[in-house]
C-alpha positions as CSV (number, residue, x, y, z in Angstrom):
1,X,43.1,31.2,20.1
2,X,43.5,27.5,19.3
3,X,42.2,26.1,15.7
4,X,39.3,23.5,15.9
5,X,40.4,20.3,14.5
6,X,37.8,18.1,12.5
7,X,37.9,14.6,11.7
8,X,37.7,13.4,8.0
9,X,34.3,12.2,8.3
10,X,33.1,15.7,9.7
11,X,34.9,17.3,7.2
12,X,33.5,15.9,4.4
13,X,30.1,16.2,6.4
14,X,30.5,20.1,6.2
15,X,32.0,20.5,2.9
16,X,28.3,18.9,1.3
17,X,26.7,20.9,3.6
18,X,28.9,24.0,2.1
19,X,28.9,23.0,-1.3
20,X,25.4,25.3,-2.2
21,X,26.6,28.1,0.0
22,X,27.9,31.1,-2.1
23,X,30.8,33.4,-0.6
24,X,30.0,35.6,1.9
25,X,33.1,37.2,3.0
26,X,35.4,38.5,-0.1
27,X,38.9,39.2,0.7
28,X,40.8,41.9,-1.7
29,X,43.6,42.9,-2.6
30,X,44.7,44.7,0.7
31,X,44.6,41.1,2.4
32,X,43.6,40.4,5.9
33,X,42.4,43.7,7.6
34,X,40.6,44.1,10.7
35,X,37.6,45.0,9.3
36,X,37.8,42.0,7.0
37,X,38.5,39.4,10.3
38,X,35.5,41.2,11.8
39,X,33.2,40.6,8.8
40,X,34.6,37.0,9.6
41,X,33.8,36.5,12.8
42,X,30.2,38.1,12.5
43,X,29.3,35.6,9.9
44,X,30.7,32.7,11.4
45,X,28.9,33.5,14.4
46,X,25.4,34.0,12.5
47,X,25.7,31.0,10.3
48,X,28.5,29.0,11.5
49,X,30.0,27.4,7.8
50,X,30.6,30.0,5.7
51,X,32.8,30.4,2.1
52,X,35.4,33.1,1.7
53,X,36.3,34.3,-1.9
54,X,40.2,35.6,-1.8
55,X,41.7,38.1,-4.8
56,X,45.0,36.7,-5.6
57,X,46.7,33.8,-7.4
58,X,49.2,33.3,-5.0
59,X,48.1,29.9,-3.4
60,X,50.8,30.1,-0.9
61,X,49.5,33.2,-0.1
62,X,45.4,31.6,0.2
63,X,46.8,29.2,2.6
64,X,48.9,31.7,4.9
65,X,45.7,33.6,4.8
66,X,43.6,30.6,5.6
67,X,45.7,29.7,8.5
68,X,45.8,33.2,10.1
69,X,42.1,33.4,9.9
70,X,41.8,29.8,11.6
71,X,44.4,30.9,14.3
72,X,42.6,34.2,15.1
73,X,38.8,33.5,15.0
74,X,39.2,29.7,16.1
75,X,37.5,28.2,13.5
76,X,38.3,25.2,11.3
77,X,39.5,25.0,8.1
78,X,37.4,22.5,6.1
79,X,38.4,22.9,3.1
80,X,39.8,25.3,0.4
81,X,39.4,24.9,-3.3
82,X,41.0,27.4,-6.0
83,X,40.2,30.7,-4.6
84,X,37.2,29.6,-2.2
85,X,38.3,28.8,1.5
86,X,35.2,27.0,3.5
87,X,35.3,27.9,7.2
88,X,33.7,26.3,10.3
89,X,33.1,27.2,14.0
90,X,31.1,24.9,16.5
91,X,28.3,26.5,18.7
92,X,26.6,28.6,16.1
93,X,22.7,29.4,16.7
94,X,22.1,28.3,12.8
95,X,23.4,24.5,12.4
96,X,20.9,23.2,10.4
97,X,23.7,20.8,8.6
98,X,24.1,19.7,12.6
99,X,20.9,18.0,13.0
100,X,20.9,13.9,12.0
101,X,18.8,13.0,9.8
102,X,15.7,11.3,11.0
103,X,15.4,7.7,10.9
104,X,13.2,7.0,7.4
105,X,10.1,6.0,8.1
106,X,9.8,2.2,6.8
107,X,6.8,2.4,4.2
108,X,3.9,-0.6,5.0
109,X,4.3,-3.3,3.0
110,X,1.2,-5.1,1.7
111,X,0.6,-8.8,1.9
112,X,0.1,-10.8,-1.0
113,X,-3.6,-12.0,-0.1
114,X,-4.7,-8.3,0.2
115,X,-5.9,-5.9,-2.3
116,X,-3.7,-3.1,-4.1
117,X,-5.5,0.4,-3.3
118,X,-4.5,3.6,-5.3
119,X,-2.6,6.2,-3.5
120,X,-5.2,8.8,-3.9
121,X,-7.9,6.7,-2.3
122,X,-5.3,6.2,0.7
123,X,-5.0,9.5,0.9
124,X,-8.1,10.2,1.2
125,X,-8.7,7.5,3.6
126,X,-10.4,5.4,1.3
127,X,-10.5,1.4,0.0
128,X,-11.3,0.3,-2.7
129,X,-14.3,-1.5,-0.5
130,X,-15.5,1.5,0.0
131,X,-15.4,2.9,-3.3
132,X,-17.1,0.2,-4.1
133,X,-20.4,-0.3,-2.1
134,X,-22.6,2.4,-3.2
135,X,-22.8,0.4,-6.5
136,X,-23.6,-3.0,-5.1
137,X,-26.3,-1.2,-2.9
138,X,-27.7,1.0,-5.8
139,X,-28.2,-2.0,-7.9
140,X,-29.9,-4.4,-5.6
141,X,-32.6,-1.2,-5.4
142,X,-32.8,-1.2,-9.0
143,X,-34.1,-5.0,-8.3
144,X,-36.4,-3.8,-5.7
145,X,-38.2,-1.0,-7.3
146,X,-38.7,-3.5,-10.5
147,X,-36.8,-1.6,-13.2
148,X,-34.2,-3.5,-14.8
149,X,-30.2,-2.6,-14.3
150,X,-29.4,-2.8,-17.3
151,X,-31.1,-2.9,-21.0
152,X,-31.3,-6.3,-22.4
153,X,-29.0,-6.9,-25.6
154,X,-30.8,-6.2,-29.1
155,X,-31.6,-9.2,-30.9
156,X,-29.1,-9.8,-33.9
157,X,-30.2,-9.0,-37.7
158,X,-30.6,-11.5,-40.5
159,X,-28.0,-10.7,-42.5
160,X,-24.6,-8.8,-41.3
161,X,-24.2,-6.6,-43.7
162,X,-27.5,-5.0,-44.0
163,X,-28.0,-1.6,-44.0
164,X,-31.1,-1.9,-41.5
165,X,-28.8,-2.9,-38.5
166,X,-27.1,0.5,-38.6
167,X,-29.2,3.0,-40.4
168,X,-26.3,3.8,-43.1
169,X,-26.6,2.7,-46.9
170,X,-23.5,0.7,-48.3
171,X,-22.4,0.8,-51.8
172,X,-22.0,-2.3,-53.6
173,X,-19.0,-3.4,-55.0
174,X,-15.4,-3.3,-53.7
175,X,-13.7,0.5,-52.0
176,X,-10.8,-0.8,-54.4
177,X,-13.2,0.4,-57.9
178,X,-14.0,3.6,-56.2
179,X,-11.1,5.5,-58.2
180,X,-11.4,9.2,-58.5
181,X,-14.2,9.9,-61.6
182,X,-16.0,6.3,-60.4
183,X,-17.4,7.4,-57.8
184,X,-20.8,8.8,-59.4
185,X,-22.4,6.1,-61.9
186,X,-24.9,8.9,-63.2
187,X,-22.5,11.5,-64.2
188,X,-21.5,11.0,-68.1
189,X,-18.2,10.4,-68.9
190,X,-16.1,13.0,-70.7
191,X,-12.6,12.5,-72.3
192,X,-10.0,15.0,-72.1
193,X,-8.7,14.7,-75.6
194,X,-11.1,15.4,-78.0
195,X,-14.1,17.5,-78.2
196,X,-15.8,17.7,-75.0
C-alpha cells in the first residue's frame, strides 16, 4: 500500500493536535508482529492520529520500523520524537483535529456616547435603565403620599467638641499625658522603692 504524504503545514497541524495524546500502541522487544500491525490498524481506524511508544535505542531501527508501518497500513508518518512515532491516516470516523475552527465571533463594540453596562446585567438581559427605574418611580410616590424621601440633616451643635453631639464623654487634656499609672487621677500614687 502506498504511504500518504502530508504537507508541512498539515504536519505540523497534526503533531499539535497529537501533542496531548498518550501512546496507544507499545511496540516491544519482539518488534513488528502481526498482532502488533493489527493493534495498529485498529486504532488508526478508531481514532485516526495515534502515538506509538517503541522499546529499543536503536534509532535506525525506530525509523525502519516507522517506515514499515507507514508502507503496510498506509498511513503517514507525522512525526517521530525519541522513542514516540505519531501516526496518521485520512478518513477516520473520529477527526475532531479535522474540523476548522469557527470564525470568532466579533464582540459588539460600544459607542462612545452610550452607557457602559455590567456583564451580569447583560446577561441577564438587563440595562442599567432598567435597573434603574424602580427607584425614580418609588420616590416620586414617596412625594405623593406626603412623607418625606429622605430625613432632613440635623442641625449642627455649638461647640465641636462637645460631648452632647455624640453621647460619649471626652477627657480633658492631651492622649500624649495618658502614660500607663495616669490614667486614673483618684487612685494614690505608690512608689516602688520604699515602704509602700
Amino acid at each position: 500500500m502506498p504511504t500518504l504524504e502530508l504537507t508541512s503545514k498539515e504536519r505540523s497541524e497534526l503533531r499539535a493536535a497529537a501533542h496531548p495524546l498518550k501512546p496507544v500502541v507499545l511496540i516491544g522487544d519482539q518488534g513488528l508482529t502481526p498482532a502488533v500491525l493489527k493493534e495498529i490498524d485498529m486504532n488508526l481506524t478508531a481514532h485516526g492520529l495515534l502515538k506509538v511508544r517503541v522499546a529499543g535505542d536503536d534509532r535506525a531501527a525506530r525509523v525502519a520500523m516507522l517506515d514499515t508501518i507507514c508502507d503496510s497500513l498506509s498511513c503517514a508518518p507525522v512525526g517521530h520524537v525519541g522513542k514516540t512515532l505519531i501516526l496518521y491516516r485520512h478518513g477516520s470516523q473520529n477527526r475532531r483535529w479535522e474540523q476548522k475552527a469557527e470564525e470568532p465571533v466579533e464582540r459588539s463594540r460600544r459607542l462612545p456616547n452610550e452607557p457602559h453596562t455590567p456583564k451580569k446585567l447583560l446577561a441577564a438581559g438587563k440595562t442599567l435603565k432598567d435597573r434603574k427605574a424602580p427607584r425614580k418611580s418609588a420616590r416620586g410616590n414617596d412625594e405623593l403620599v406626603g412623607t418625606p424621601a429622605r430625613k432632613p440633616a440635623r442641625a449642627p451643635s455649638a461647640r465641636p467638641g462637645s460631648s452632647e453631639a455624640h453621647g460619649i464623654p471626652r477627657r480633658a487634656g492631651s492622649a500624649l499625658s495618658l502614660r500607663a499609672g495616669r490614667r486614673s487621677t483618684a487612685a494614690p500614687r505608690t512608689s516602688r522603692r520604699g515602704g509602700r
